[in-house]
C-alpha positions as CSV (number, residue, x, y, z in Angstrom):
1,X,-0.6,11.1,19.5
2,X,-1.6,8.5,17.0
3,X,-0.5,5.1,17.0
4,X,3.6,4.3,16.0
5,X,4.4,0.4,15.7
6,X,7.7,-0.8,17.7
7,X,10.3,-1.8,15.2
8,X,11.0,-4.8,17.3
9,X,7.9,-6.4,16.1
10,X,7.9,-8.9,13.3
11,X,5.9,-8.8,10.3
12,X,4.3,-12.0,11.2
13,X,2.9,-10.8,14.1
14,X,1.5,-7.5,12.9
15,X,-0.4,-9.9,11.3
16,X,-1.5,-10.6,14.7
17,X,-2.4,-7.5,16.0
18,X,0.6,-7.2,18.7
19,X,1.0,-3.3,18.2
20,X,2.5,-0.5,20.9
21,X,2.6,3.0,20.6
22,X,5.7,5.4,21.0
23,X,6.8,9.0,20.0
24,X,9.1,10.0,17.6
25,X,11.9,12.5,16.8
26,X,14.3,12.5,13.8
27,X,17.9,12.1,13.4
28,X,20.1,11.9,10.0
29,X,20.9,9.0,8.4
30,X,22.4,8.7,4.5
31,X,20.5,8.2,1.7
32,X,20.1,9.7,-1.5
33,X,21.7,13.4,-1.7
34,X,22.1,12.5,2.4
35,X,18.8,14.4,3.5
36,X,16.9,11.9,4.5
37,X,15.1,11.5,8.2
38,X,14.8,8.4,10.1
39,X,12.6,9.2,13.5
40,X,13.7,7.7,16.5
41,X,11.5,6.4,19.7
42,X,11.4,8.9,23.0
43,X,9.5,9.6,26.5
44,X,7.1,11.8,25.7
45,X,8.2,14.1,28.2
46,X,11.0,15.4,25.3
47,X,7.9,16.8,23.4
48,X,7.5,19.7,22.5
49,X,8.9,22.6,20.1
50,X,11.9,24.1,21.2
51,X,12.8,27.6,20.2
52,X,16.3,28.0,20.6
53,X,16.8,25.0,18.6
54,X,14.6,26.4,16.1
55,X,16.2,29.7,15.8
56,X,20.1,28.3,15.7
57,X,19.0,26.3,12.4
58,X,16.8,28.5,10.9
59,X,20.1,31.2,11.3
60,X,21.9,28.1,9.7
61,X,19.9,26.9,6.5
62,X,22.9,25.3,5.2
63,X,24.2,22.8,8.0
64,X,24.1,19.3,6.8
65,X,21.9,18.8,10.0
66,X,18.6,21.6,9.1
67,X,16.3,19.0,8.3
68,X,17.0,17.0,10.9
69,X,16.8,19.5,13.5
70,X,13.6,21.3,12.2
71,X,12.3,17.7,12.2
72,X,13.1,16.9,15.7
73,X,11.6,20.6,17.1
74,X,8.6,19.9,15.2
75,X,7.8,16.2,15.9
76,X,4.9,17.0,18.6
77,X,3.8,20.1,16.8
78,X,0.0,20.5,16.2
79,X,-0.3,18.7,12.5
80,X,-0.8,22.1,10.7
81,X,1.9,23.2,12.0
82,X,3.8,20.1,11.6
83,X,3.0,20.4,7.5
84,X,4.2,24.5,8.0
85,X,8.1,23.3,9.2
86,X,7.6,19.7,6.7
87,X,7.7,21.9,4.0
88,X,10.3,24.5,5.6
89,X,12.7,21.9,6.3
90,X,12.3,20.8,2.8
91,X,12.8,24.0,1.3
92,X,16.0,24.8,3.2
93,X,17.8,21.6,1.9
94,X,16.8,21.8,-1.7
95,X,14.5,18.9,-2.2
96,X,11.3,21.0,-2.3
97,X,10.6,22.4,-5.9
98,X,7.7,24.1,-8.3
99,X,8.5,21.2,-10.5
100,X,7.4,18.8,-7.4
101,X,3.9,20.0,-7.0
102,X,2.0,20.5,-10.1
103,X,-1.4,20.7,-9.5
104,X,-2.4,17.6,-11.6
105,X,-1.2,14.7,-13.3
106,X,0.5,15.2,-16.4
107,X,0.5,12.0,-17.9
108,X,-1.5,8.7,-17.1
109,X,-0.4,6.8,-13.7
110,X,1.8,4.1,-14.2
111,X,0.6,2.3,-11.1
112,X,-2.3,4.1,-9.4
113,X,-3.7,1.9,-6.9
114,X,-3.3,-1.4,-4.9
115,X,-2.9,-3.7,-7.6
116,X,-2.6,-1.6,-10.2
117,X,-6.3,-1.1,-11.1
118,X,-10.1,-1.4,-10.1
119,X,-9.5,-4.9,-11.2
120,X,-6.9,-5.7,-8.9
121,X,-5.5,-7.5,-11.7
122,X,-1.8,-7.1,-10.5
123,X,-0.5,-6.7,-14.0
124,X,1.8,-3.4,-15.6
125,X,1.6,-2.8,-18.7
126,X,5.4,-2.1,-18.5
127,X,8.2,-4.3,-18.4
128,X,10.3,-4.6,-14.7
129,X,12.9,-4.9,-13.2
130,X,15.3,-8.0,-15.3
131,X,17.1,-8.3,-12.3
132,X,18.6,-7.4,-9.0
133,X,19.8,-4.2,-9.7
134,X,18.9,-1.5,-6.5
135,X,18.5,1.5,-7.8
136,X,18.4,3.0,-4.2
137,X,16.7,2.4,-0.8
138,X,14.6,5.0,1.2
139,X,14.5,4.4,4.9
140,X,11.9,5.1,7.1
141,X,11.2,4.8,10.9
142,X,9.1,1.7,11.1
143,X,7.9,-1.6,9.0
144,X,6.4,-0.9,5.4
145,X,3.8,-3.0,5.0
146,X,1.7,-0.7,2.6
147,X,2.1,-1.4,-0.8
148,X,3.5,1.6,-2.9
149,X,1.9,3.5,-5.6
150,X,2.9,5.5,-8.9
151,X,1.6,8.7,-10.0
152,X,1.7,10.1,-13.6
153,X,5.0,11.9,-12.8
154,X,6.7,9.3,-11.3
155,X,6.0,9.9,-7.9
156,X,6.6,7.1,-5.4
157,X,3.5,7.1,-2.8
158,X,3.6,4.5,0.0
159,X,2.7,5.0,4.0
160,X,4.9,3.8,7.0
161,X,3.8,2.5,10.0
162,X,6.2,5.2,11.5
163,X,2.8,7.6,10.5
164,X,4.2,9.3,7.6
165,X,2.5,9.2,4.1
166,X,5.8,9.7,2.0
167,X,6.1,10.5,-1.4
168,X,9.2,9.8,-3.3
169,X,11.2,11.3,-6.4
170,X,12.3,8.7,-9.0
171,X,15.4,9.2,-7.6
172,X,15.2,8.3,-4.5
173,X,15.0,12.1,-2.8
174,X,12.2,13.3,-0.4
175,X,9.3,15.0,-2.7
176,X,7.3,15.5,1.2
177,X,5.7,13.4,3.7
178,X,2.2,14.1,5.1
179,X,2.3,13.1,9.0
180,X,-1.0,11.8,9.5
181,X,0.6,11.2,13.1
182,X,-1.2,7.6,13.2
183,X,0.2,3.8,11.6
184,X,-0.5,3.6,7.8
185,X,-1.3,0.1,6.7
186,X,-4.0,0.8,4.0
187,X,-2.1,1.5,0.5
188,X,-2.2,5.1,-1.1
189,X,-4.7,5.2,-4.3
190,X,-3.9,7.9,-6.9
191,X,-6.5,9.6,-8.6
192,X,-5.9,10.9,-12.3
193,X,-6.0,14.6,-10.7
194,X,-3.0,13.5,-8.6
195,X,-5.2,13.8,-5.5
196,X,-4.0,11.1,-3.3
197,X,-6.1,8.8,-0.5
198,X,-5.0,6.4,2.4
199,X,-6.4,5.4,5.4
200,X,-5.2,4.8,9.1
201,X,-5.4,3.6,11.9
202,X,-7.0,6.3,13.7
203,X,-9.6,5.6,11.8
204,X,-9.6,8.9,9.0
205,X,-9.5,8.6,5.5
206,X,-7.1,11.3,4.1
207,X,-7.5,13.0,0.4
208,X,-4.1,14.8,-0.4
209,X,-3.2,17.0,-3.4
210,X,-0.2,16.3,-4.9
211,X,1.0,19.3,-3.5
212,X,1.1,17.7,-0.1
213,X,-2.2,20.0,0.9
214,X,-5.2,18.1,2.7
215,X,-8.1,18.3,0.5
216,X,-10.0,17.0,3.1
217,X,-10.3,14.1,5.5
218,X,-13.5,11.8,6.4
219,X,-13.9,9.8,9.9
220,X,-15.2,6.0,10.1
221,X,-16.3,4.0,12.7
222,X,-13.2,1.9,13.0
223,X,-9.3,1.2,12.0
224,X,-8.5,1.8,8.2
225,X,-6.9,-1.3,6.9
226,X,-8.3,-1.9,3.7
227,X,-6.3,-0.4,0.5
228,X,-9.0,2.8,-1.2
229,X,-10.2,2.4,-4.7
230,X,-11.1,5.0,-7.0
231,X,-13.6,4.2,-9.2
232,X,-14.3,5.5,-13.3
233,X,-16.6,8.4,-11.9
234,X,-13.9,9.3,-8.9
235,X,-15.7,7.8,-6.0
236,X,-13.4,6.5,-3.3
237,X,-14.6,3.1,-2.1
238,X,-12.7,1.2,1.1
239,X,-13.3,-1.1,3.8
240,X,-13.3,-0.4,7.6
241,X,-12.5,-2.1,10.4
242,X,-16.5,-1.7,11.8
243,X,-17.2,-4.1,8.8
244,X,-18.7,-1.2,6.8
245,X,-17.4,-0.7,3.0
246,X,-17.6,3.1,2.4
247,X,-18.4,4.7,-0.3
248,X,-16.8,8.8,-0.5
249,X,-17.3,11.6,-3.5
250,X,-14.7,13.2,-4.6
251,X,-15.5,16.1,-2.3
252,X,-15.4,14.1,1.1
253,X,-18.8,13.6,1.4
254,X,-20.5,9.6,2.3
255,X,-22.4,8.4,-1.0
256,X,-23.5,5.1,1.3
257,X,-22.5,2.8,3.3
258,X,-22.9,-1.1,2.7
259,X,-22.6,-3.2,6.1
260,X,-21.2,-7.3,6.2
261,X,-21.5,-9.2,8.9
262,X,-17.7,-8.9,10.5
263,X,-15.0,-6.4,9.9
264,X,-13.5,-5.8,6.9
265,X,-10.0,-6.0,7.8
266,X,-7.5,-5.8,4.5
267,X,-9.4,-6.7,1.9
268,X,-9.6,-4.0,-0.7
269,X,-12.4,-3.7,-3.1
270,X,-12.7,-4.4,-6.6
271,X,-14.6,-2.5,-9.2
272,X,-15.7,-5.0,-12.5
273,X,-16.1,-3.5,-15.4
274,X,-19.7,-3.2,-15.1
275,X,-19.4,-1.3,-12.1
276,X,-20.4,-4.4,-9.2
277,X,-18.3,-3.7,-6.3
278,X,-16.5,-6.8,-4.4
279,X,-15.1,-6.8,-1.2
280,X,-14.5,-9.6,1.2
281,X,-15.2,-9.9,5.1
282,X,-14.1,-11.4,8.2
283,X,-18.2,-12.5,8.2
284,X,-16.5,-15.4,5.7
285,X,-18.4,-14.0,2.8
286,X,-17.3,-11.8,-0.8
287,X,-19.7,-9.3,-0.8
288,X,-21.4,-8.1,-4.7
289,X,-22.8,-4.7,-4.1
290,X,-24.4,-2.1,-6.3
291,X,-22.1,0.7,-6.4
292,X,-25.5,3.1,-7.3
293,X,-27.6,2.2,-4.2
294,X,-25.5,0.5,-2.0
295,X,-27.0,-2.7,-2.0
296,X,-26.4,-6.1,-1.6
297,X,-26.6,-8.3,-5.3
298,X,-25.3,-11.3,-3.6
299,X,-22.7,-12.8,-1.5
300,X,-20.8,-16.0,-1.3
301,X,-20.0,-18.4,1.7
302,X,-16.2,-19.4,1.8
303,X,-15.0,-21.5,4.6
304,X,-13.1,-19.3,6.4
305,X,-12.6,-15.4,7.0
306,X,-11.5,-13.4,3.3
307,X,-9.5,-10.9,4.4
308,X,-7.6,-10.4,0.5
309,X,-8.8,-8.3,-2.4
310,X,-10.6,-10.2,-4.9
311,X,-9.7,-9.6,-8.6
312,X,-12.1,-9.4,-11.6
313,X,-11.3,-10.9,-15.1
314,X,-12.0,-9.2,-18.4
315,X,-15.3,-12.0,-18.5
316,X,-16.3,-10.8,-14.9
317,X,-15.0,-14.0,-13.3
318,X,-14.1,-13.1,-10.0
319,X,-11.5,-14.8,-7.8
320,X,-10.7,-14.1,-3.8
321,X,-8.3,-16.7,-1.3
322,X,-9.5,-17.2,2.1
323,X,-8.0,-18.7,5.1
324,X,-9.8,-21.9,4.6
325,X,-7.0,-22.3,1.8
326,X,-9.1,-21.8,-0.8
327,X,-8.5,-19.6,-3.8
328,X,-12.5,-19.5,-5.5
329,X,-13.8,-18.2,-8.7
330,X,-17.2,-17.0,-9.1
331,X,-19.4,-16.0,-12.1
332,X,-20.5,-12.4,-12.5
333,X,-23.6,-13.9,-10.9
334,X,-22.2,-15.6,-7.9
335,X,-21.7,-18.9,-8.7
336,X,-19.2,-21.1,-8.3
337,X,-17.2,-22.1,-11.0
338,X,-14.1,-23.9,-9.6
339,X,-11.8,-24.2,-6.5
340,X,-8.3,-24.6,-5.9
341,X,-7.2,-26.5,-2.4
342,X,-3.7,-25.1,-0.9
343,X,-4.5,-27.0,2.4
344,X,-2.6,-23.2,3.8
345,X,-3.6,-20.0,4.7
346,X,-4.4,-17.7,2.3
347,X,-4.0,-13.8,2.7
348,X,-1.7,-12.4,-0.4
349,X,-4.3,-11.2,-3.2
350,X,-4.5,-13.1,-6.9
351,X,-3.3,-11.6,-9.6
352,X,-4.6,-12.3,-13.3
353,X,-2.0,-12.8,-15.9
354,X,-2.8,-11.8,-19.5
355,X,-3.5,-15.3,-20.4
356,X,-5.9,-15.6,-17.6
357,X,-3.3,-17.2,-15.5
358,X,-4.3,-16.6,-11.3
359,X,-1.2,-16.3,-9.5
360,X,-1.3,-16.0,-5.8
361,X,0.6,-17.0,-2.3
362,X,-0.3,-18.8,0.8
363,X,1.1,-19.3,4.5
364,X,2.9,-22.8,3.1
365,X,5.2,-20.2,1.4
366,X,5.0,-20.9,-1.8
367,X,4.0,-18.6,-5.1
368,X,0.5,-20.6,-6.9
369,X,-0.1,-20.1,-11.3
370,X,-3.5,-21.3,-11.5
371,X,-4.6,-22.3,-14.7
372,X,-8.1,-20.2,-15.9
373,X,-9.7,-23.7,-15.6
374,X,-8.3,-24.0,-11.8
375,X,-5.4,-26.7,-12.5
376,X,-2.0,-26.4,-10.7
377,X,0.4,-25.3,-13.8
378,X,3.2,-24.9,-11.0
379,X,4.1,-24.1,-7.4
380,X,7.5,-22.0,-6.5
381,X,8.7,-22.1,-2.9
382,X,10.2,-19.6,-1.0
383,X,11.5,-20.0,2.6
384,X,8.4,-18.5,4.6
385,X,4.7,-17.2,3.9
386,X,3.9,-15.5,1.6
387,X,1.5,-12.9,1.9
388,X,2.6,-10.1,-0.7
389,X,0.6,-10.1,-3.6
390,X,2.0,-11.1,-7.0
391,X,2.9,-8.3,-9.4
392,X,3.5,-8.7,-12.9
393,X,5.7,-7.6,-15.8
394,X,4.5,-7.0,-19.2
395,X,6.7,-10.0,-20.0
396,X,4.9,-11.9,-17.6
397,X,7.5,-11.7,-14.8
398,X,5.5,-12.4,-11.1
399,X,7.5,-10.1,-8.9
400,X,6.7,-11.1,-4.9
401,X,7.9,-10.5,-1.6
402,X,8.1,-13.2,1.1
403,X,8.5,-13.4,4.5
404,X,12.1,-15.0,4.2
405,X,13.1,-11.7,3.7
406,X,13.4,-12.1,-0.3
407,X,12.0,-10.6,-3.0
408,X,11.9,-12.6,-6.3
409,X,11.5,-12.9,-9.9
410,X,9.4,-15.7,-11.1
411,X,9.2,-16.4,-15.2
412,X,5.7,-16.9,-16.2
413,X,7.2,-20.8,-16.5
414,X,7.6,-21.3,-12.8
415,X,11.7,-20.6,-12.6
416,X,13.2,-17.8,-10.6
417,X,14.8,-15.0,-12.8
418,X,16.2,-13.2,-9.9
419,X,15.9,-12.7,-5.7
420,X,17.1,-10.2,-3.7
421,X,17.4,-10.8,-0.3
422,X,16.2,-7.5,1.9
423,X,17.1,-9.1,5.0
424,X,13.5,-8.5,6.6
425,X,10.0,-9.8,6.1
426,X,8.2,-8.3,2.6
427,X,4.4,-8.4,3.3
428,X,4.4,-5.2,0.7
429,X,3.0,-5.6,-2.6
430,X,5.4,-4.6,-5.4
431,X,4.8,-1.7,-8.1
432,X,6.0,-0.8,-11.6
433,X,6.5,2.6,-13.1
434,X,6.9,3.4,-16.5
435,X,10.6,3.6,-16.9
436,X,10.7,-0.4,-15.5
437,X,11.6,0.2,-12.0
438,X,9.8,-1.9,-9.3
439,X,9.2,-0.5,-6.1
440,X,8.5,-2.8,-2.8
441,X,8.1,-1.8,0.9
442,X,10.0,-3.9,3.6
443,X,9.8,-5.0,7.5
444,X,13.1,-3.1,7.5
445,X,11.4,-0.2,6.7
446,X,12.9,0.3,3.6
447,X,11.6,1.1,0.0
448,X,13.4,-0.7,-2.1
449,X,14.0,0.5,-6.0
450,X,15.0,-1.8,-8.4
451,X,16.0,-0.3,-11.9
452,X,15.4,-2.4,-15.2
């Protein structure tokens, strides 16, 4: 079986790399229309399907406990026929639909990828959340520290560290969930055909129609913790633990590889405008590479290992953090063109406000607004790291989780419009669909919905 994270581990130590593995079976729990699963840890001797169970709620499709108990008989099924019951049990308690697997995306995506776009700029074009309203909460097995995604119909994506890809009505209901049966830390991107891709930690990059079918799945040489990007012609670029960045068609197939010198843990690559890929390394470098050859342009020396996503300004300014607690900004051409000291840790990705505004968190806990000439406008503290990355509002609002178990609302003047406290770690990256809600993953394993 793949790899499922103990829920008694912290976030801050995931960080570490203090994982375990255990199996899984579901019981009910309330939620939303009360069909939501929860899977709970077992000895792996309970494996197995079991037939009479089967048959007693098959003969009973309308028990309150269907789901749950087609679930549990399928939990160590082979994965095909895992996804043959995932959608049986869904059917049977009404929360599987033609309406919830159109073929394609109808409308533009709200919030496609990590960071909203190839940029990685951070920023909606829609106004959020104005304050701590929960819309609803979806519970899963084990921490969320994927950052969720939003396809053109509304659809929630985000993956669990419980091994589930889920995606989510608007309402909070199950759409489905893809068991890729191994820890999802890598972010779902969504494609404008709906096709969805993730990485885990078995090491297999997943492409998934919106129909919950596997288009097709590509094996790397190492752990996927790095957040896919699709680029304008479709390609799927993401890094890999072996400290490759891969580069996949849209039909599974490897374009190129480009190697650094260390693994590429989570940092997720950025496309500029002109098509220049970035992508940092544990090597200590932000790789430039040329996403027609594969090739190196050039690279930068930080101080210290870059394991966030750079962003790319409308000018092709790129800026990255590094653990050295330096958040840099480079020229299209590599050079450097200021730095900004935090004397912390730095692992939550900049964002890049409309006024060219870098906002970004460090280990010291608090949330940075960098002006576009690198001076400190202001510095908000939270009550632990911070290592969520800033989203933000059409209005401006910075939305960010922190380890203190909060989630806030920062005006684009420094003071808090709102917190919510989730009463877990937030390392999850917060997104915005088109109707204002903000979505955020938590330690709890919870997704949390907060309605405009």
């Amino acid at each position: 079986m793949g790899i499922c994270l103990s829920r008694t581990i912290p976030v801050r130590d995931l960080f570490t790399g203090l994982f375990s593995g255990r199996g899984a079976v579901a019981s009910r729990e309330s939620a939303p229309g009360g069909c939501h699963h929860r899977l709970q840890s077992v000895p792996n001797a309970e494996c197995g399907v079991r037939s009479a169970e089967f048959n007693s709620a098959f003969r009973n499709p309308k028990s309150e406990f269907t789901l749950v108990r087609l679930m549990r008989i399928t939990a160590y099924c082979p994965p095909k026929i895992w996804r043959i019951f995932n959608l049986l049990a869904l059917f049977l308690c009404g929360l599987y639909s033609a309406e919830g697997v159109q073929g394609a995306q109808s409308v533009e995506n709200p919030y496609p990828l990590f960071k909203h776009d190839a940029q990685h700029t951070g920023r909606s074009t829609f106004l959020g959340a104005q304050k701590a309203n929960v819309k609803w909460s979806y519970p899963t097995e084990d921490h969320i520290i994927s950052s969720p995604t939003v396809g053109g119909d509304g659809t929630v994506y985000v993956g669990g560290m419980d091994g589930n890809l889920y995606a989510i009505r608007p309402d909070g209901h199950t759409k489905w969930f893809y068991p890729a049966q191994s820890a999802i830390f890598s972010s779902p991107a969504v494609a404008q055909d709906g096709t969805v891709y993730f990485g885990c930690r078995d090491k297999v990059l997943f492409a998934v129609g919106p129909d919950m079918k596997e288009k097709w799945k590509f094996r790397m040489g190492g752990e996927i913790l790095s957040s896919p990007t699709v680029g304008q012609d479709g390609t799927v670029y993401v890094g890999n633990w072996d400290g490759k960045l891969y580069a996949i068609n849209q039909e599974g197939a490897l374009k190129w590889t480009y190697q650094t010198g260390d693994s590429i843990v989570a940092s997720s690559p950025a496309v500029a405008h002109d098509g220049t890929i970035y992508v940092g390394s544990r090597d200590r470098q932000l790789h430039a590479i040329d996403p027609a050859s594969g090739k190196k342009r050039w690279s930068f020396q930080a101080g210290d290992k870059v394991d966030t996503a750079p962003c790319v300004g409308p000018d092709g300014t790129v800026y990255f953090g590094a653990n050295d607690g330096i958040l840099y900004a480079l020229s299209p051409q590599g050079e450097p063109k200021w730095k900004f000291e935090t004397g912390s840790w730095i692992y939550s990705s900049p964002s890049l406000g409309a006024d060219g505004t870098v906002y970004f968190g460090a280990k010291d806990g608090k949330v940075y607004a960098v002006s576009p000439q690198g001076q400190k406008k202001w510095a908000f503290q939270t009550g632990d790291s911070v290592s969520s990355s800033p989203t933000l509002g059409s209005d401006g609002t910075v939305y960010v989780g922190s380890w203190d178990g909060k989630f806030y609302a920062i005006g684009p003047d420094g003071q808090l419009k709102w917190s919510y406290d989730a009463g877990a770690s937030i390392a999850s990256s917060p997104a915005i669909d088109a109707e204002g809600t903000v979505y955020v993953g938590c330690d709890s394993g919870k997704l949390y919905a907060f309605a405009r």
